[in-house]
C-alpha positions as CSV (number, residue, x, y, z in Angstrom):
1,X,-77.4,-119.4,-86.8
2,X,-76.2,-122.0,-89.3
3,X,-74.2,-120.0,-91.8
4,X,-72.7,-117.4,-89.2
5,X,-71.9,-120.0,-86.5
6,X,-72.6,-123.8,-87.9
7,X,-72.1,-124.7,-91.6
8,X,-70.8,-122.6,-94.0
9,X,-71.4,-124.3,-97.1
10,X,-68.9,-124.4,-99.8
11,X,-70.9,-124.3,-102.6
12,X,-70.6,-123.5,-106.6
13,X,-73.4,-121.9,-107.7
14,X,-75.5,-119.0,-105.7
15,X,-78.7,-117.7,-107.0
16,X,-81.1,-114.7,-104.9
17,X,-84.5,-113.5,-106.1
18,X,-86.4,-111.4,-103.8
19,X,-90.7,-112.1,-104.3
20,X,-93.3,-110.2,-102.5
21,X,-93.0,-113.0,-99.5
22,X,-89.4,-112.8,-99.0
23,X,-86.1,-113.3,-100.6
24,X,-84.8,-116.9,-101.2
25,X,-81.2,-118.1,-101.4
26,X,-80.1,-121.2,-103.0
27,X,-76.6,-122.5,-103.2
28,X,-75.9,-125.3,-105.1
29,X,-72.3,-127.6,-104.9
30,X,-71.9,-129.0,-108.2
31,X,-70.8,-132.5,-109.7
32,X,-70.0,-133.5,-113.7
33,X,-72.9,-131.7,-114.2
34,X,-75.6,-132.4,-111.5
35,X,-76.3,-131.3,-108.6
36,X,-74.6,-132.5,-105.0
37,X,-75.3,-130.8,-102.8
38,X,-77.9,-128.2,-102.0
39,X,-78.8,-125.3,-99.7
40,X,-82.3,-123.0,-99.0
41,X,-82.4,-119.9,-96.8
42,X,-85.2,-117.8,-96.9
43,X,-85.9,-114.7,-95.1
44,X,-89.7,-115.0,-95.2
45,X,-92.2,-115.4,-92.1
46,X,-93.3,-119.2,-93.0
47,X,-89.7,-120.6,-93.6
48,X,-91.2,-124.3,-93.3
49,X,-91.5,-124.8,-96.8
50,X,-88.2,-124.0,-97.7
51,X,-86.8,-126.8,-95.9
52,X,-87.8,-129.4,-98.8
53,X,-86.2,-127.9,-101.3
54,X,-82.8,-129.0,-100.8
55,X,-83.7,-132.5,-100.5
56,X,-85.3,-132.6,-104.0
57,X,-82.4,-131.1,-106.1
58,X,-80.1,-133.4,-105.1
59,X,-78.8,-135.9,-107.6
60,X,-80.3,-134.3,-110.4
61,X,-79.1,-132.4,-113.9
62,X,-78.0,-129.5,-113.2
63,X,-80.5,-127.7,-115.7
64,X,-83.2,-125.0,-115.0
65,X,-85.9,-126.7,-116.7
66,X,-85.3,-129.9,-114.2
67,X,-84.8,-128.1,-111.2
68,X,-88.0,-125.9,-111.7
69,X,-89.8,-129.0,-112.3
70,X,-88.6,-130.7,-109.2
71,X,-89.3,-127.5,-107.0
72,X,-92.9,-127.6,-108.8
73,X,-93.2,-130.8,-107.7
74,X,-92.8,-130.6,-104.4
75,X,-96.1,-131.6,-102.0
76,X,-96.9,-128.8,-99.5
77,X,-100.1,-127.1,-98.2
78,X,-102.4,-124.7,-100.2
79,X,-101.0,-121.5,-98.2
80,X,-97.7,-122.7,-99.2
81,X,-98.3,-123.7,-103.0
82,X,-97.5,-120.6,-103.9
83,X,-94.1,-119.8,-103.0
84,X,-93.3,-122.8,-104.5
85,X,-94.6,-122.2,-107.8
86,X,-93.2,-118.7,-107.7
87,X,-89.9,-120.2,-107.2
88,X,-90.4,-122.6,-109.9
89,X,-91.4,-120.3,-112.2
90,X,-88.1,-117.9,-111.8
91,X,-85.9,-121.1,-112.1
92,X,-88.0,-122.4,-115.0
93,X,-86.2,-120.0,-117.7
94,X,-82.9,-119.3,-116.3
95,X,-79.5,-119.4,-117.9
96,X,-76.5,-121.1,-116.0
């Protein structure tokens, strides 16, 4: 509901992966190099984790290594561990 009638974000960057759980979306809005602003949409059945992503990408390099480590990072329940390290690890190596 909130990208076809709320926000539309205007963002710079747009990355997709599609995992065995579900495809994520992250849209990133960009400032001298870090990261302003940031989006997570996911088309998966347990969407709750998704929600803290955004939240820790903000105000940090824009950089795979740092943003895989801050996705790492992030403190959720066992069932939901690994999503996030799958994520991580796709991020971990990417080129920008």
């Amino acid at each position: 509901w909130d990208w076809i009638y709320g926000e539309s974000p205007s963002f710079d960057i747009q990355l997709e992966k599609r995992f065995d759980w579900g495809e994520i979306q992250l849209l990133l809005k960009l400032k001298n190099g870090k990261i302003e602003k940031a989006w997570a949409y996911t088309d998966a059945m347990d969407e709750l984790f998704i929600k803290a992503i955004p939240e820790n990408l903000v105000n940090i390099q824009f950089d795979s290594k740092e943003i895989s480590f801050n996705i790492k990072n992030i403190q959720t329940t066992d069932d939901r561990k690994k999503m996030i390290l799958d994520i991580a690890e796709w991020l971990k190596n990417k080129k920008f």
